[in-house]
N, CA and C of each residue as an Amber inpcrd file, in Angstrom:
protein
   288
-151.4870000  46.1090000 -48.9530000-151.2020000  46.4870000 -50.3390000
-152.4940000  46.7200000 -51.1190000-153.2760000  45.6480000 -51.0110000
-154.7310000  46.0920000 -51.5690000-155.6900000  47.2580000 -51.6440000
-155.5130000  47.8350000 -50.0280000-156.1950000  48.9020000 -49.4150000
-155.1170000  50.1900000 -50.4610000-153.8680000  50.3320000 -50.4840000
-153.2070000  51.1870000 -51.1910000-153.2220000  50.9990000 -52.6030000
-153.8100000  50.2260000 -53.3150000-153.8770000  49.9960000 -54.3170000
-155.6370000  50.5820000 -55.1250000-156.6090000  50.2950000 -53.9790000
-157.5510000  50.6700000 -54.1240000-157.7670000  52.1240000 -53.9540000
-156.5840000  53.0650000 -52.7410000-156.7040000  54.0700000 -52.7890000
-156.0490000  54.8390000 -53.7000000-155.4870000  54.2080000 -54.3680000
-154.5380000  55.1720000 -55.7470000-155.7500000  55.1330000 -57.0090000
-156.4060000  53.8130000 -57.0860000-156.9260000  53.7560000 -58.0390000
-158.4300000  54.7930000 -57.9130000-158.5880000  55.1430000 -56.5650000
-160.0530000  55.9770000 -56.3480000-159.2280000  57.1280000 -56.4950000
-158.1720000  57.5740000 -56.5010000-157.3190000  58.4700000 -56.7720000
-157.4210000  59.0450000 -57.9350000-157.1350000  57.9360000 -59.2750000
-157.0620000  58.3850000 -60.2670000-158.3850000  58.5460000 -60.9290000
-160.0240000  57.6650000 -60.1940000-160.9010000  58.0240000 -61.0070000
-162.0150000  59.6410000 -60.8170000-161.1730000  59.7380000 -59.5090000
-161.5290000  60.5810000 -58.7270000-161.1370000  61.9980000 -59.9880000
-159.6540000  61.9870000 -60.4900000-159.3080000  63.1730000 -61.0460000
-160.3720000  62.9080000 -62.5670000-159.8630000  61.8910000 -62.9840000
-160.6370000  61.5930000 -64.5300000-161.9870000  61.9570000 -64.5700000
-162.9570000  61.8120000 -62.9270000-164.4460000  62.2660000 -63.2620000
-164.2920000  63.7640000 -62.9020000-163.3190000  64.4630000 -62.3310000
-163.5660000  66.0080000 -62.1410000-163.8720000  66.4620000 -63.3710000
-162.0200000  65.7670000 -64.1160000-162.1970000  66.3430000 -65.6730000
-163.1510000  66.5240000 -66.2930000-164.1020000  65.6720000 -66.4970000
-165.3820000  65.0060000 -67.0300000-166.4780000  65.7270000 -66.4520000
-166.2570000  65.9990000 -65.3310000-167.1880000  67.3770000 -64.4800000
-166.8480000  68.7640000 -65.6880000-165.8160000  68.8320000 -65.5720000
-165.8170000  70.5520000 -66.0350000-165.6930000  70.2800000 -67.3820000
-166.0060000  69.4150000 -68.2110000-166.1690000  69.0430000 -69.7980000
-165.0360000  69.4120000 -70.4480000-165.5780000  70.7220000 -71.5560000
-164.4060000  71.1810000 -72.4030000-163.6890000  72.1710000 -71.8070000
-163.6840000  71.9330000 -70.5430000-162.9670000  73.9400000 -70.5060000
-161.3830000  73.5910000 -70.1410000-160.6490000  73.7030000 -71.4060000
-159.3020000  72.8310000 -70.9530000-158.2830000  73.4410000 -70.8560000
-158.8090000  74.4640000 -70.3700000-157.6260000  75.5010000 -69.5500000
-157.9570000  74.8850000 -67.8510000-158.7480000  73.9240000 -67.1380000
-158.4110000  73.8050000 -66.1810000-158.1400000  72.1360000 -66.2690000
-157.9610000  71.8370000 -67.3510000-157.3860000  70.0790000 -67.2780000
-156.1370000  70.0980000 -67.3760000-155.6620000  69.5230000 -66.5130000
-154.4710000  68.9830000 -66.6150000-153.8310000  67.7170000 -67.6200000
-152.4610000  68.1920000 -67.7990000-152.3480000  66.7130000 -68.8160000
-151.9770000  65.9660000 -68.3190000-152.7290000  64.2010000 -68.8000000
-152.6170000  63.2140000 -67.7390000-151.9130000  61.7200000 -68.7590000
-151.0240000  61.2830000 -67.5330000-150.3650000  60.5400000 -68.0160000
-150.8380000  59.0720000 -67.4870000-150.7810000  57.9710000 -67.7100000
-151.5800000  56.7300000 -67.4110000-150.6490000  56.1010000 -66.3680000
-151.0920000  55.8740000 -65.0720000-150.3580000  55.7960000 -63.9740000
-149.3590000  54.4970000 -64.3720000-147.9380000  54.0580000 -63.8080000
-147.2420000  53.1100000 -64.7400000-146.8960000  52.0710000 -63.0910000
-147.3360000  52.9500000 -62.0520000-147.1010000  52.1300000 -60.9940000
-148.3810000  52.1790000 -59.8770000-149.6240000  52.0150000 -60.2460000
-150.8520000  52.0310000 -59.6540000-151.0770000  50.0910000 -59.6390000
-150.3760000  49.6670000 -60.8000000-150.6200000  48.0650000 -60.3630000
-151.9980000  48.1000000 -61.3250000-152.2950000  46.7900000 -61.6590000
-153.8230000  46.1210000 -61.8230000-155.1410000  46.7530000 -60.9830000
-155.9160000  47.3570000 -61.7040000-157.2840000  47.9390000 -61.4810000
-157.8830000  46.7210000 -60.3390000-158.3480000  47.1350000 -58.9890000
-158.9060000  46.2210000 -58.4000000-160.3240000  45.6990000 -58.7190000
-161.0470000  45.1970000 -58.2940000-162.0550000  44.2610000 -59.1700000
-163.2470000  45.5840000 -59.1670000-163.5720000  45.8440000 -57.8480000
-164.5840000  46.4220000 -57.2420000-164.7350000  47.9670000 -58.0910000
-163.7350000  48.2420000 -58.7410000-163.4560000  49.6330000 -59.6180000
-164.1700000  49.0870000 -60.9930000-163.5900000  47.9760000 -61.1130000
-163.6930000  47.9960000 -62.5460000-164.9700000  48.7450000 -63.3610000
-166.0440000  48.4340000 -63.0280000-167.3830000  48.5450000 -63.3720000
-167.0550000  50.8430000 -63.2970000-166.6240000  51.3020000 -62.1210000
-166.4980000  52.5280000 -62.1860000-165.7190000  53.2640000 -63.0760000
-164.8620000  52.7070000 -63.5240000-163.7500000  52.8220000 -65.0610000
-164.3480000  52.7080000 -65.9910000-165.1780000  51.8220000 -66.0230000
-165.8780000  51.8600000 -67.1160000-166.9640000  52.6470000 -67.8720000
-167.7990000  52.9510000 -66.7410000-168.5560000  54.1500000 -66.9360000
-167.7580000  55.6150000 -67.2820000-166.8190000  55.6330000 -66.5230000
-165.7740000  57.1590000 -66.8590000-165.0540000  56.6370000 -67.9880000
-164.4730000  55.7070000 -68.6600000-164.1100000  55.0870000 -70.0700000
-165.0800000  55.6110000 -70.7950000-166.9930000  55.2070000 -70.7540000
-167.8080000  55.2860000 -71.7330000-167.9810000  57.0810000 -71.7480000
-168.0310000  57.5250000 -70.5000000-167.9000000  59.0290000 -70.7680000
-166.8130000  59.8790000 -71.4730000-165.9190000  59.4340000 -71.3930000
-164.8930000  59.8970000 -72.2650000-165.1290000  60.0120000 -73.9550000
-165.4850000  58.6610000 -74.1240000-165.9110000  58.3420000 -75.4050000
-166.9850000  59.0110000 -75.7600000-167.9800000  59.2650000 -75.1790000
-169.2350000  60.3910000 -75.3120000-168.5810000  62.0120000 -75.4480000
-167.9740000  62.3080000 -74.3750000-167.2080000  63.8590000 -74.7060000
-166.3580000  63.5650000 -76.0410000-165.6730000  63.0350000 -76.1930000
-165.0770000  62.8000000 -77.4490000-165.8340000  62.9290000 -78.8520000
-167.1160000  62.1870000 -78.2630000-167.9600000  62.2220000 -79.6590000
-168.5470000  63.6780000 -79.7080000-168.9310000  63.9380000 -79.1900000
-169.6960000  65.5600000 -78.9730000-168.5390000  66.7680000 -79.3060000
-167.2090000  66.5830000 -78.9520000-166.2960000  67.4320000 -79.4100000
-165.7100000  67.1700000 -80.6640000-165.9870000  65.8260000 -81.4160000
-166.0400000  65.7890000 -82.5250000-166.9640000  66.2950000 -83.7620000
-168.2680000  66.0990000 -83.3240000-169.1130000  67.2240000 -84.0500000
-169.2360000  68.2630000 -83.5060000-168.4630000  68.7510000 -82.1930000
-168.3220000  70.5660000 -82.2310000-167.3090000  70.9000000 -83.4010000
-166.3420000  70.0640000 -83.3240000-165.2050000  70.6170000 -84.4110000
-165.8240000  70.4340000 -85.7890000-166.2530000  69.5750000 -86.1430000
-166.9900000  69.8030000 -87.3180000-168.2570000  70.7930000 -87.3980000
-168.5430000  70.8940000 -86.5850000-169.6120000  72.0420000 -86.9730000
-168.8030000  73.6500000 -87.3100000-168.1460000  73.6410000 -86.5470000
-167.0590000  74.9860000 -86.2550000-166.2420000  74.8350000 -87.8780000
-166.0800000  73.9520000 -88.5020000-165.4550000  73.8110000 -89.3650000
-166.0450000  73.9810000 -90.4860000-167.5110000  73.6210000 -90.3700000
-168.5180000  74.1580000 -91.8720000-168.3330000  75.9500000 -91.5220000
-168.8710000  75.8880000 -90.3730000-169.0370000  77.2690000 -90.0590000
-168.0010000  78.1400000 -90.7230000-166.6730000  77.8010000 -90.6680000
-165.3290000  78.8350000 -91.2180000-165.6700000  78.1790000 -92.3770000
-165.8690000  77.4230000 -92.8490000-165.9290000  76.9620000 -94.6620000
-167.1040000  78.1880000 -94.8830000-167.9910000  78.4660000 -94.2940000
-168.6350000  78.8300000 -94.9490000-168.6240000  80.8460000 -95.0830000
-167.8020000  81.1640000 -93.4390000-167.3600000  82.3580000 -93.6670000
-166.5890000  82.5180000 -94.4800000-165.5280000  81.6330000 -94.6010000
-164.6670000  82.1840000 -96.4030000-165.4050000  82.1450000 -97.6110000
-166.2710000  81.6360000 -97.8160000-167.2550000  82.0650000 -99.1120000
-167.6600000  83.4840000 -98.8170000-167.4950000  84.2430000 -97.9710000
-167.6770000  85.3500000 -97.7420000-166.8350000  86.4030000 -98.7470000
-167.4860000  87.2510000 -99.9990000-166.0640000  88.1050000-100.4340000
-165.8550000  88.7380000 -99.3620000-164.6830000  89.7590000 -99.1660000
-164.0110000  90.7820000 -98.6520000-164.8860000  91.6210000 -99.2790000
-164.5170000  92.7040000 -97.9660000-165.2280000  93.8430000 -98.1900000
-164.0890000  94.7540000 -99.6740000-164.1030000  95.1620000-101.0240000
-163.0920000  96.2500000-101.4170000-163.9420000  97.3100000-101.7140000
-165.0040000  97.6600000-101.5920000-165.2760000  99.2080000-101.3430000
-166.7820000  99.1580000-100.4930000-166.0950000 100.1450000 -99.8980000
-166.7980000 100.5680000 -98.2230000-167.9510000 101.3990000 -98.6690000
-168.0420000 101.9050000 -99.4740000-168.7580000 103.0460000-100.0490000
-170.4750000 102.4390000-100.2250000-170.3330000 101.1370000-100.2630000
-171.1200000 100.5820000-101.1150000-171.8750000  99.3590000 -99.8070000
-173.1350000  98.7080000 -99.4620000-173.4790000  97.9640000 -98.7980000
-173.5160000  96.9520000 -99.0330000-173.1960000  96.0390000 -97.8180000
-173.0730000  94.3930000 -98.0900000-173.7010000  93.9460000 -96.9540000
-174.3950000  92.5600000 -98.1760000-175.2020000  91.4350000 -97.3130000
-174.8050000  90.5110000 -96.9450000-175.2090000  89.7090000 -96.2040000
-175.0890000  88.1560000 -95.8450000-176.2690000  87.4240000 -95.5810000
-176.9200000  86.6110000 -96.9390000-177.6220000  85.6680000 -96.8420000
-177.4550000  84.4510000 -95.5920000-178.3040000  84.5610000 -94.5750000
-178.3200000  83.6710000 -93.4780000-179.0360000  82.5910000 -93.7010000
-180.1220000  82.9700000 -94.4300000-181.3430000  81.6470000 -94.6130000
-181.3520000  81.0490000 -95.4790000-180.2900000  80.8370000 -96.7890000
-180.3630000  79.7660000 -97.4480000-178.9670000  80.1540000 -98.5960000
C-alpha cells in the first residue's frame, strides 16, 4: 500500500511541476482537482510539495503584478481621446 501510495503521490507532483514548467500558458493546463483518494502525503514527499506549494505561490505572485500592470496599462489607454476627425494628427505622449 505504501509503494502505491507513494506512486500516486509522485504522480500528482509530477503533473503540478509540468504545470509549473510551462508557467502561464494555460491553454495547455489542465484543470486540477485535489486528489480525494491518494490518502496522506508520505513523509519522504513532503519536503517536495513543498517546494512546488512555494512555487505556486511565486507564479501567483508574478501573475498578480502581471495583471496589475496590464491593468494600469488599459487605465491608461482609456485616457486616450478617440480619434473624431481623421483629417487632423494625433499624438501620444509616452514619456511622461
Amino acid at each position: 500500500m505504501a509503494d502505491q501510495q507513494l506512486s500516486v503521490w509522485t504522480d500528482i507532483l509530477d503533473a503540478l511541476e509540468a504545470d509549473l514548467a510551462r508557467g502561464v500558458d494555460v491553454d495547455q493546463i489542465e484543470s486540477w482537482a485535489a486528489p480525494t483518494d491518494a490518502g496522506p502525503i508520505p513523509e519522504e514527499l513532503v519536503d517536495r510539495a513543498r517546494t512546488v506549494l512555494e512555487a505556486q505561490h511565486r507564479l501567483a505572485a508574478e501573475l498578480t503584478l502581471e495583471r496589475e500592470t496590464v491593468g494600469r496599462h488599459l487605465a491608461a489607454l482609456r485616457t486616450v481621446p478617440s480619434v473624431q476627425n481623421t483629417d487632423r494628427s494625433v499624438y501620444l505622449d509616452t514619456l511622461g
